[in-house]
ROPATOR-905019 format. One record per atom (N, C-alpha, C): x, y, z; atom name; residue number from 0; residue in three letters. Coordinates in pm, whole numbers, plus 50000, padded with zeros to 5 digits. Example, Ala and Ser with C-alpha at 12.3 -4.5 7.8 and 13.67 -1.06 7.14 Angstrom:
% ROPATOR-905019
+-------+-------+-------+------+-----+-----+
|     X |     Y |     Z | atom |   n | res |
+-------+-------+-------+------+-----+-----+
| 51319 | 49431 | 50780 |    N |   0 | ALA |
| 51230 | 49550 | 50780 |   CA |   0 | ALA |
| 51320 | 49670 | 50780 |    C |   0 | ALA |
| 51285 | 49775 | 50708 |    N |   1 | SER |
| 51367 | 49894 | 50714 |   CA |   1 | SER |
| 51290 | 50003 | 50787 |    C |   1 | SER |
+-------+-------+-------+------+-----+-----+
END
This chain:
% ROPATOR-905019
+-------+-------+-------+------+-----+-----+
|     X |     Y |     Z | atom |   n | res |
+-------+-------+-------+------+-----+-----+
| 48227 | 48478 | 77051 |    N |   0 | UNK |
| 48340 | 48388 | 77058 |   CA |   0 | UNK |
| 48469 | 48465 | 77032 |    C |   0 | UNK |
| 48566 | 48411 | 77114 |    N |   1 | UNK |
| 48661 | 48486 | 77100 |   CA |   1 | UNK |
| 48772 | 48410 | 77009 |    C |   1 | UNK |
| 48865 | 48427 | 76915 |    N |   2 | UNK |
| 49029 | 48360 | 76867 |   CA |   2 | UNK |
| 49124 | 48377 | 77001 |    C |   2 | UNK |
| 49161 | 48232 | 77025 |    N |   3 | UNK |
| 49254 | 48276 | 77110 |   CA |   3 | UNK |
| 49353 | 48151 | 77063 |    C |   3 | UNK |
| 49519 | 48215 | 77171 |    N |   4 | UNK |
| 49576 | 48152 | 77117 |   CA |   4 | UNK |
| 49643 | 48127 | 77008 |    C |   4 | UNK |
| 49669 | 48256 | 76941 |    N |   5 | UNK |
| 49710 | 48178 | 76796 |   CA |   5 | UNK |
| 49854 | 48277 | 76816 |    C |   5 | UNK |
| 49921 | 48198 | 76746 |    N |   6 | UNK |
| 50090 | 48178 | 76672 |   CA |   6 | UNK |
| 50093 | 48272 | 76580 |    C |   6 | UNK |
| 50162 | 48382 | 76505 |    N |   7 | UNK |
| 50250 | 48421 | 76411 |   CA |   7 | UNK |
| 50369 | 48448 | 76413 |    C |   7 | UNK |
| 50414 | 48403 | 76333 |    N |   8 | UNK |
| 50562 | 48419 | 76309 |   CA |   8 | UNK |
| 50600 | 48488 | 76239 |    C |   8 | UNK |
| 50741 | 48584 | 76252 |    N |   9 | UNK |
| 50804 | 48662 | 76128 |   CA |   9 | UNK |
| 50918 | 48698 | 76141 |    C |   9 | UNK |
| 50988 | 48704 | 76045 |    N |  10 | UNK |
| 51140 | 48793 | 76044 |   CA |  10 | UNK |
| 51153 | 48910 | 76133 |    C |  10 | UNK |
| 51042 | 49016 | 76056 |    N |  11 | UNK |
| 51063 | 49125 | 76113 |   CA |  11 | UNK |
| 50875 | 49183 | 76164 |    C |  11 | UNK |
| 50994 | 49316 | 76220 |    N |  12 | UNK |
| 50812 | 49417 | 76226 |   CA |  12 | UNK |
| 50726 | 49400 | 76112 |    C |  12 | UNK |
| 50750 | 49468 | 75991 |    N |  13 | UNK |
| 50674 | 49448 | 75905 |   CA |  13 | UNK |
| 50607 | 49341 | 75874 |    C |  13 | UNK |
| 50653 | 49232 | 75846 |    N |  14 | UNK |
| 50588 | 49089 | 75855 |   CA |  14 | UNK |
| 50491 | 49105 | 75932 |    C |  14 | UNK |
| 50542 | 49081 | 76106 |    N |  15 | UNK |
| 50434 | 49111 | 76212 |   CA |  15 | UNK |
| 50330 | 49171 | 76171 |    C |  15 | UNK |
| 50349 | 49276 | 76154 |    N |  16 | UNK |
| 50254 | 49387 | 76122 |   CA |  16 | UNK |
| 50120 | 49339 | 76006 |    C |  16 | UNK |
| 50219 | 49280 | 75849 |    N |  17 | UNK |
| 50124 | 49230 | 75801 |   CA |  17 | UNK |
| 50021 | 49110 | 75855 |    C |  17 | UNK |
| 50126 | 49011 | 75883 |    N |  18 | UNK |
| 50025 | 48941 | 75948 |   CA |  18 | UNK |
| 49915 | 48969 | 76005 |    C |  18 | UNK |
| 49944 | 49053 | 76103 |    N |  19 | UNK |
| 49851 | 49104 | 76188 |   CA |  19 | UNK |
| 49689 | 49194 | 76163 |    C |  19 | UNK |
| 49733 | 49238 | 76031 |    N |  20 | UNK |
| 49650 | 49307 | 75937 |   CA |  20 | UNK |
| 49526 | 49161 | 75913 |    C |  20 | UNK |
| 49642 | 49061 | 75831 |    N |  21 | UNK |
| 49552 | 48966 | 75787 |   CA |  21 | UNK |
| 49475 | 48863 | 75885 |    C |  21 | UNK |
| 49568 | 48853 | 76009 |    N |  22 | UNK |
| 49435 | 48775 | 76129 |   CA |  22 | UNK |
| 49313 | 48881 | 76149 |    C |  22 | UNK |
| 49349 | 48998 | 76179 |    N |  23 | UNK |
| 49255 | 49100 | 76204 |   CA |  23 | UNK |
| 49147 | 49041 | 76109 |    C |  23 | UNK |
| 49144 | 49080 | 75964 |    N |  24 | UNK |
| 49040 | 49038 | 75845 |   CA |  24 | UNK |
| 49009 | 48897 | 75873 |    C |  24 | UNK |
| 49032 | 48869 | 75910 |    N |  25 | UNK |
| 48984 | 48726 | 75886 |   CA |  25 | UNK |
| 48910 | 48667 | 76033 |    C |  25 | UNK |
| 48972 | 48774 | 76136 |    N |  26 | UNK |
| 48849 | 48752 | 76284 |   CA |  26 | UNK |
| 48721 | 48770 | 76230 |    C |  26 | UNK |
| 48755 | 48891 | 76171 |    N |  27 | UNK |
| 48638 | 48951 | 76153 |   CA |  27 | UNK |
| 48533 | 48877 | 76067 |    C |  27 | UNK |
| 48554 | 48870 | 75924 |    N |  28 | UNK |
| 48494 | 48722 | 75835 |   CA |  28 | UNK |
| 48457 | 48625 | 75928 |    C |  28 | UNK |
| 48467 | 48596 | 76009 |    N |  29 | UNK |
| 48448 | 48453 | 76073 |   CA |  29 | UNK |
| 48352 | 48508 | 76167 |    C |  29 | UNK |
| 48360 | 48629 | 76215 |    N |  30 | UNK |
| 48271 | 48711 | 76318 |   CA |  30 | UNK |
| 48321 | 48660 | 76448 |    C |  30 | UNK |
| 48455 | 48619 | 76493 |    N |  31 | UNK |
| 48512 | 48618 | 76622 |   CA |  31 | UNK |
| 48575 | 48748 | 76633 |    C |  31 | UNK |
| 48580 | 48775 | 76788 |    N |  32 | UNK |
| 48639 | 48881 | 76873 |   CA |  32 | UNK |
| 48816 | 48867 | 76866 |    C |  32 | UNK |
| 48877 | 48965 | 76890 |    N |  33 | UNK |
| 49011 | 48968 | 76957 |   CA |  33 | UNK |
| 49006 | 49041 | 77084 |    C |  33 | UNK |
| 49026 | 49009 | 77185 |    N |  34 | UNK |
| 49081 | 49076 | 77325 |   CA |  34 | UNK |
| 49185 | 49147 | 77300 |    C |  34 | UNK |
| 49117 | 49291 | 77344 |    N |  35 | UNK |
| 49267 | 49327 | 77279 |   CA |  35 | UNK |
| 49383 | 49358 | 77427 |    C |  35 | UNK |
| 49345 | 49293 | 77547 |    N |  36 | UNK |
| 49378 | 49263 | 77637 |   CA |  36 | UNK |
| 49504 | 49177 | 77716 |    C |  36 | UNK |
| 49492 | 49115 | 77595 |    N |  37 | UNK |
| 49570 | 48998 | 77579 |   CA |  37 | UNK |
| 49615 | 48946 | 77475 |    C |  37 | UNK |
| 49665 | 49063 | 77387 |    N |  38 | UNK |
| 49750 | 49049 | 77207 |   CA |  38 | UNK |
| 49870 | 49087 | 77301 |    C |  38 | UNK |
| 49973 | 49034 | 77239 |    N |  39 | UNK |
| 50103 | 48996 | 77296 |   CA |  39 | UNK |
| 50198 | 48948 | 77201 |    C |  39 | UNK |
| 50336 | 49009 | 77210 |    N |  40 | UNK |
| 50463 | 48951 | 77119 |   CA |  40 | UNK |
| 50599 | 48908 | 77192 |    C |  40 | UNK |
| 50600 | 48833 | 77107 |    N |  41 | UNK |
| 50810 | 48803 | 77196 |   CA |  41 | UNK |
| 50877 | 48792 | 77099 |    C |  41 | UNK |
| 51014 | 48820 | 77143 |    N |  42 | UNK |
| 51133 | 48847 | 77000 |   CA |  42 | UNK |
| 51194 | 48628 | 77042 |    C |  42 | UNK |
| 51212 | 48588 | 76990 |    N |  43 | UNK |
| 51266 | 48462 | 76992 |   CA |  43 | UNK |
| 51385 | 48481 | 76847 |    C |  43 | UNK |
| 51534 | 48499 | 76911 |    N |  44 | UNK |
| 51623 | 48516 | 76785 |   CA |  44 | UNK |
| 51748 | 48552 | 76849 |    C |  44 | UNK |
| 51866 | 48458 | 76824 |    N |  45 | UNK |
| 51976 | 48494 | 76890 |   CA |  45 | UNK |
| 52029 | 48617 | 76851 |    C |  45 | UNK |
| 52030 | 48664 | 76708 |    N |  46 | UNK |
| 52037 | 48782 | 76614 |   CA |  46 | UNK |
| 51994 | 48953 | 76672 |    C |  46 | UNK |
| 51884 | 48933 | 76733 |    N |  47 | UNK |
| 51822 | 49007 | 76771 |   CA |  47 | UNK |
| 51794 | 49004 | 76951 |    C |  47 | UNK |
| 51912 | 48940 | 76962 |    N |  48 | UNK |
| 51876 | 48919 | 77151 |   CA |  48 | UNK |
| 51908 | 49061 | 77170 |    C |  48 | UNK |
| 51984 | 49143 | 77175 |    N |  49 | UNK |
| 52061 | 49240 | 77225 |   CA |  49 | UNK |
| 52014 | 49362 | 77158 |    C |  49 | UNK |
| 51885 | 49378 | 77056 |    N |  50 | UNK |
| 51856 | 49491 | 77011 |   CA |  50 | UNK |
| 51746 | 49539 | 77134 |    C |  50 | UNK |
| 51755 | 49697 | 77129 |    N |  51 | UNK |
| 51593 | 49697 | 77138 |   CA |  51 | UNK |
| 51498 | 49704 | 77060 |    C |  51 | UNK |
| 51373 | 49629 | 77204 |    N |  52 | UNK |
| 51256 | 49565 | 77099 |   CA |  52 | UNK |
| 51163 | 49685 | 77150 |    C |  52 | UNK |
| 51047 | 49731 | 77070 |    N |  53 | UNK |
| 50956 | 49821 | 77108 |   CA |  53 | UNK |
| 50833 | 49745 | 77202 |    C |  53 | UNK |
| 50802 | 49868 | 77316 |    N |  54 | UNK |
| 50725 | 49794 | 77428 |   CA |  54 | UNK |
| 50555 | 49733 | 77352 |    C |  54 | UNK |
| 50536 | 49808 | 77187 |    N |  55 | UNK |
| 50411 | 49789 | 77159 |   CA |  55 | UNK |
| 50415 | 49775 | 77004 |    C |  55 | UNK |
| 50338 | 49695 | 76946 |    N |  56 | UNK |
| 50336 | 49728 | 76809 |   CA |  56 | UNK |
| 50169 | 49743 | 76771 |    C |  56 | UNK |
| 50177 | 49833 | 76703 |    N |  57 | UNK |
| 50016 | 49877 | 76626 |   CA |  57 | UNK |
| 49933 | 49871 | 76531 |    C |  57 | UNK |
| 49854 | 49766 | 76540 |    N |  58 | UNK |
| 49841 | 49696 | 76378 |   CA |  58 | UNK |
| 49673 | 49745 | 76415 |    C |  58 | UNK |
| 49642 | 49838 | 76281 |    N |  59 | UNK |
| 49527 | 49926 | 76316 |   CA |  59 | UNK |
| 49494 | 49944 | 76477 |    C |  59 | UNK |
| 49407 | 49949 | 76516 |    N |  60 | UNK |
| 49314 | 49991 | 76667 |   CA |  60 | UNK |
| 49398 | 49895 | 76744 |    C |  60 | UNK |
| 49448 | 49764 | 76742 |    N |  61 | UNK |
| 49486 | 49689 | 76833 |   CA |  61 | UNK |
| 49651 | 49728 | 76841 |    C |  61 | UNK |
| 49704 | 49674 | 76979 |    N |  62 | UNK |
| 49809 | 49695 | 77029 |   CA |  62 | UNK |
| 49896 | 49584 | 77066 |    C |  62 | UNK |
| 50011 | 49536 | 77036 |    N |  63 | UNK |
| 50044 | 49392 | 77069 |   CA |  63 | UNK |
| 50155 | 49406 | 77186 |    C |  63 | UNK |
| 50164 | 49388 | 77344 |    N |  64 | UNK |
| 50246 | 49454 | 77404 |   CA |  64 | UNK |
| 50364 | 49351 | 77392 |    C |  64 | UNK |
| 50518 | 49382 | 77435 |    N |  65 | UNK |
| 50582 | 49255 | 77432 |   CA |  65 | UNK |
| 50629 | 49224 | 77554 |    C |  65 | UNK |
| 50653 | 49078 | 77544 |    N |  66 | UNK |
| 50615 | 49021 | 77674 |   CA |  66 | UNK |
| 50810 | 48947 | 77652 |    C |  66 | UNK |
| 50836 | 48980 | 77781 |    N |  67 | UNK |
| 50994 | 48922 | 77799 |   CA |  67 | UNK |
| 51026 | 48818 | 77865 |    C |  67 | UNK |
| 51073 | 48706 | 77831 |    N |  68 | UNK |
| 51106 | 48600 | 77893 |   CA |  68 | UNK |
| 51265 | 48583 | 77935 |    C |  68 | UNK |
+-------+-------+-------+------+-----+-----+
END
């Protein structure tokens, strides 16, 4: 079985990042998969419209690419 679908939110990278640590642990506990095929981020923030955003972030083995709207 795979997690799909799911939401995190954060201020920043780091946040992201933790988060990402803690869904990771907790796929795993549950014994669901992540695709890592289809891990994906978007910046949503008027603050941050005009920075650049990095094409990938790396939270252990998985890769989250970002996706631009």
């Amino acid at each position: 079985m795979y997690a799909d679908n799911i939401a995190q939110l954060g201020k920043n990278k780091k946040i992201i990042i933790q988060m990402g640590k803690s869904l990771i642990k907790t796929v795993e506990k549950v014994e669901l998969k992540i695709n890592k095929e289809k891990m994906e981020y978007i910046v949503v923030s008027r603050e941050n419209r005009n920075r650049v955003q990095e094409e990938v972030i790396e939270v252990e083995e998985y890769r989250f690419k970002r996706v631009v709207i």
